[in-house]
N, C-alpha and C positions, 0 to 999 in steps of 0.2 A: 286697371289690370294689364298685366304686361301678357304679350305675343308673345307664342310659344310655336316652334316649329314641328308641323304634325305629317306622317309619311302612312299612306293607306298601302301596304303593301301587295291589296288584291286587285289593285291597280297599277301596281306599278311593275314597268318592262323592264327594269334594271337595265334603261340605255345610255343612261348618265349624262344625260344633255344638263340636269342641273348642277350636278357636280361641277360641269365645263362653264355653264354660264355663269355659278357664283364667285364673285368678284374676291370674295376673302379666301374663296380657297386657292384661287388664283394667286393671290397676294404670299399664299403659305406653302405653296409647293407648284414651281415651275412648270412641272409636269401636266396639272392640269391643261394649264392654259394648252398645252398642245395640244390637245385630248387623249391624252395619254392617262392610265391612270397613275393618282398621286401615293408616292413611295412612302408615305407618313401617316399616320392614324392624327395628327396635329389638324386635318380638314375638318371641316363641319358635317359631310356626309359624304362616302365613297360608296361606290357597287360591292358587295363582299355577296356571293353565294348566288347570284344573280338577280339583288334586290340592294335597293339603298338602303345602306344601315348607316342613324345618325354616329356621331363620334364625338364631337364636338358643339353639342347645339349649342352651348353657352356664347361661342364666338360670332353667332347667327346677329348682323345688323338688322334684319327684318326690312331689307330691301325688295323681298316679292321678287326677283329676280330667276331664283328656280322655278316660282308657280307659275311666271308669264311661260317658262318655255316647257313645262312638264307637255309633254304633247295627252296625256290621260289625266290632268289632274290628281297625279300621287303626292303631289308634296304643295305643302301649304301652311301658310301664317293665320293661327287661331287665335 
């Protein structure tokens, strides 16, 4: 059974440390990497409304990368 990336929104700060930490969205828009937010819906999951809304989960390697640095445990690989 394949990992699928799952976002508990009652948990979540919309502070976007996973946005910043994931490596593909890095890869897909510059902007992250700076912590800046990224100008393209092309990311795996950006802040929209003050909460991480996914965009792209299809692109998700399932490197557990946002879930190491979610500081609330909002996002995670099921």
């Amino acid at each position: 059974m394949e990992m699928e990336l799952k976002v508990n929104q009652d948990n979540c700060l919309g502070c976007g440390v996973c946005v910043v930490a994931c490596p593909v969205n890095a890869s897909i828009s510059n902007e992250v990497a700076g912590g800046h937010g990224s100008k393209t819906t092309e990311t795996i999951m950006m802040v929209e409304n003050g909460f991480i809304k996914l965009f792209s989960p299809e692109k998700c390697t399932k490197c557990g990368t946002c879930q190491l640095f979610c500081p609330t445990d909002a996002i995670w690989l099921e």
